[in-house]
KOLLUMSE-847888 format. One record per residue (C-alpha): residue in one letter; x, y, z. Coordinates in pm, whole numbers, plus 50000, padded with zeros to 5 digits. Layout:
BEGIN
AXYZ...
//
This chain:
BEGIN
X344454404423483X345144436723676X342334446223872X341394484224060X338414491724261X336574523724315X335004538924647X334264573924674X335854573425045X337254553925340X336504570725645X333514556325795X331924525125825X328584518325668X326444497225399X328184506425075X332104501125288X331124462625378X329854454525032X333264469824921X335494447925172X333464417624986X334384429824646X337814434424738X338294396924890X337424386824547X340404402324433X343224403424723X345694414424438X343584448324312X345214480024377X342284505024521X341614540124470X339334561824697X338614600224748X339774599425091X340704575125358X341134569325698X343934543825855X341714533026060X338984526725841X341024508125596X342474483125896X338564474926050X337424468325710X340594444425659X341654457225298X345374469625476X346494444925195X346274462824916X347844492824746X345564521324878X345704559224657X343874585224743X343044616724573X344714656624671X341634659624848X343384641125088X345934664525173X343124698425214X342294706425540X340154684325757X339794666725451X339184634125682X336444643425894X334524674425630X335474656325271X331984663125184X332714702625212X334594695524895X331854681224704X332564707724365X336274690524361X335014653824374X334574650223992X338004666923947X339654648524146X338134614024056X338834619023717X343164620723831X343684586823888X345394569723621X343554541123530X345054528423243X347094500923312X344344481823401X342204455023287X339004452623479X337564481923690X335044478523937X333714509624091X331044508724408X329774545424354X327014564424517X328154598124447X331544598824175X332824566524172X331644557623828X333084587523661X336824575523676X338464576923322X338324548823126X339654533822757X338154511322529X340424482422596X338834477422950X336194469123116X334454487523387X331904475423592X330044498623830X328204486524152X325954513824181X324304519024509X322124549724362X322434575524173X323544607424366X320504610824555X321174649524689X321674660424300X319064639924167X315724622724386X316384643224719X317744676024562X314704696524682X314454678025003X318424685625070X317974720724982X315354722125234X316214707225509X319404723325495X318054757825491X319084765125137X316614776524949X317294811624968X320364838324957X323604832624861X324654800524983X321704789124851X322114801424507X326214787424497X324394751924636X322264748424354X325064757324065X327124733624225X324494706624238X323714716523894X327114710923732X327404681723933X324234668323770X325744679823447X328664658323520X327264629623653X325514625623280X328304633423072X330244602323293X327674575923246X329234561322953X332444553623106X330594522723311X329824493023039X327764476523269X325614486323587X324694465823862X322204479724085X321824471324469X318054464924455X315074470024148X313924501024288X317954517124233X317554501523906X314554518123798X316214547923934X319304542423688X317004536023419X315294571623465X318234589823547X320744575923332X318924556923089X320594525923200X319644489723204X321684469123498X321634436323692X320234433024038X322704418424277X321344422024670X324284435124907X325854414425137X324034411525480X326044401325780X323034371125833X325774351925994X326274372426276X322574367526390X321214339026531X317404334826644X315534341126966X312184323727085X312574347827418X310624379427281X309514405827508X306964430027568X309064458127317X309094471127007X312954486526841X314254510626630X317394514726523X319234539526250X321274571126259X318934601526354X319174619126044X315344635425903X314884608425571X315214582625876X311864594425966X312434582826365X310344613626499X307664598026325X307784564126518X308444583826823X305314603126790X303294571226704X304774550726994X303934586027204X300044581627090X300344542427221X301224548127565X300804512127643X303214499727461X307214503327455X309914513227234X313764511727181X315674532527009X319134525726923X321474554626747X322734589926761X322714622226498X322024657526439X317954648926521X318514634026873X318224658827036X315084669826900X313744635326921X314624633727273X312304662327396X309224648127206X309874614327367X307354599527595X307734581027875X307444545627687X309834554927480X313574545827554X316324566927344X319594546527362X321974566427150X324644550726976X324914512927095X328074486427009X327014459526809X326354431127065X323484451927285X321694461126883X321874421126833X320584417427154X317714446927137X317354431326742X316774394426905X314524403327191X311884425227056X308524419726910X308884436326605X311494462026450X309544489726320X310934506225980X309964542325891X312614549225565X312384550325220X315774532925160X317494521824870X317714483324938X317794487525382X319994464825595X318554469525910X315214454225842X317274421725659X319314421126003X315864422326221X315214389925961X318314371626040X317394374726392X313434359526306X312164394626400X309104402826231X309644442726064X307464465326037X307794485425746X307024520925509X305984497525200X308074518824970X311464516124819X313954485624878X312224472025133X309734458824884X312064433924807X313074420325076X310734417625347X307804396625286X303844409025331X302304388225642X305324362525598X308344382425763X306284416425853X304164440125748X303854474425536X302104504525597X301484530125309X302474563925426X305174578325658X302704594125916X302304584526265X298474571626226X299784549825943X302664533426190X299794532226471X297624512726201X300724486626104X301454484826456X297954473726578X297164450526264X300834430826354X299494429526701X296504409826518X298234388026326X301834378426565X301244349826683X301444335926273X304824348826197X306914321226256X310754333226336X312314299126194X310894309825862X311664350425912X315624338425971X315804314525666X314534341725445X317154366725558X319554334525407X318524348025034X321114383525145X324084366525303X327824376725182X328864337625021X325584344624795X326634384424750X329964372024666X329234340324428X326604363324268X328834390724211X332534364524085X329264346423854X328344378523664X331944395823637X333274359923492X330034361723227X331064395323092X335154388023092X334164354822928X331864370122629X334954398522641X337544370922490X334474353222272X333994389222100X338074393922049X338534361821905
//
């Protein structure tokens, strides 16, 4: 069987490039096709061992570093790579992935982390925030967003089957696309974590400063609660803002290695969670390290931190309503029991990511030889 996988790019590391290293040790032999790529990027995620195309977007300027400048090509240029050879096709797509070109004598299986949340969910929000909503960029950003919606309908029936990343994407590929899929859970580096019973008097925070992130908002609660600390952990276009509104219990680390967030991750009392995310590593990781999360009870989340077991929600993304969470876990702390936080981040690790994901794709190549026989 001759295998290809899908990623919309390889430049950066984040939550949708580790669950694609996973699906590609599955299949050391697939040949891999992405938008873009980095050397680099390819080596640290350890997939140097496989035939690696990329698309002519690869060759425009600064193509590695500003690929999402040429967001209008993207369906153009996913739609060049010559598929046809192959037998099984396995696409990890937030943005274009699932549109590659497909025939009827294969099967193509797309891992769909969302639907293109800029075009679709967050389109008004985008425009927004990015000063859009007026003149003439504005007006050439929402035709392009428009045809890309356009596109990204007219592609959904080259995927046979979806699997979604978390219920609340598939809901979301059930109203946008009309969809059913299979949950599958991303791989979660649990491993790496282990737990600590030394906790101190801290609370942490820790995602790229970006404004869906929401971190001015836990700032300015944390601000309101002088008596109590936070950590933050990571860098983006909002630091800067964030650090001027900053109070004097609050700590802004900036972008951290990996060992000191373990370490902040381990030590604190809670890890506090402001996002609306799609499925959210960070509050599995604060799990796998028995930290109890505190959370905006919306979105992936849902699913996998536990009410009163492994944290706690609040209801709104406001400042009061993290003041609230934070106060009623203050209440309540001494009955989370970090033992029981850790083994529940066990249900997202990468063997049950990868037998999950090997179990289903063997299902639907198995009923594909029942149905030619």
């Amino acid at each position: 069987m001759k295998v290809a996988l899908i990623q919309e790019w390889l430049t950066v590391i984040g939550g949708s490039e580790y669950v694609f290293k996973e699906i590609a040790s599955l299949y050391p032999d697939a040949d891999i096709y992405t938008l873009v790529a980095r050397d680099e990027t390819i080596t640290s995620l350890g997939l140097q061992g496989h035939k690696v195309t990329t698309s002519f977007i690869q060759k425009l300027p600064f193509a590695k570093t500003k690929y999402r400048n040429y967001l209008p090509l993207f369906p153009l240029a996913i739609e060049q790579f010559d598929l046809s050879s192959y037998d099984l096709i396995i696409s990890s797509s937030h943005a274009v992935a699932k549109g590659v070109l497909t025939h009827s004598g294969q099967v193509h299986i797309c891992y769909c982390h969302s639907p293109m949340r800029y075009a679709w969910d967050l389109y008004h929000q985008y425009i927004k925030e990015s000063g859009l909503e007026t003149g003439l960029k504005g007006f050439i950003a929402k035709l392009v967003l428009h045809r890309i919606r356009q596109w990204d309908v007219s592609s959904i029936n080259r995927v046979d089957y979806f699997i979604s990343n978390s219920n609340y994407i598939g809901k979301r590929i059930r109203k946008v696309y009309n969809r059913d899929s299979v949950t599958i859970y991303p791989n979660v580096a649990v491993q790496d974590f282990g737990v600590s019973l030394d906790r101190e008097d801290f609370y942490f925070t820790c995602s790229r400063m970006v404004p869906y992130k929401k971190i001015d908002l836990i700032v300015e609660a944390f601000n309101n609660m002088p008596d109590k600390k936070l950590v933050v952990i990571g860098d983006g276009p909002d630091f800067k803002k964030i650090s001027k509104m900053a109070g004097k219990n609050v700590v802004l680390m900036g972008y951290q290695p990996f060992e000191i967030l373990k370490q902040y991750l381990s030590n604190c009392k809670a890890f506090v969670f402001a996002a609306e995310e799609d499925f959210g590593m960070l509050p599995v990781e604060a799990q796998a390290c028995g930290t109890p999360v505190i959370a905006y009870g919306k979105g992936g989340v849902l699913e996998t931190v536990l009410e009163n077991k492994t944290g706690v929600y609040f209801s709104e993304q406001s400042a009061n309503a993290i003041i609230d969470a934070v106060k009623k876990f203050e209440l309540n702390a001494t009955k989370f029991n970090f033992e029981e936080i850790a083994n529940h981040a066990q249900l997202f690790s990468t063997e049950r990511f990868k037998q999950s994901l090997s179990s289903y794709i063997s299902q639907i190549l198995s009923k594909k030889q029942t149905d030619q026989i």
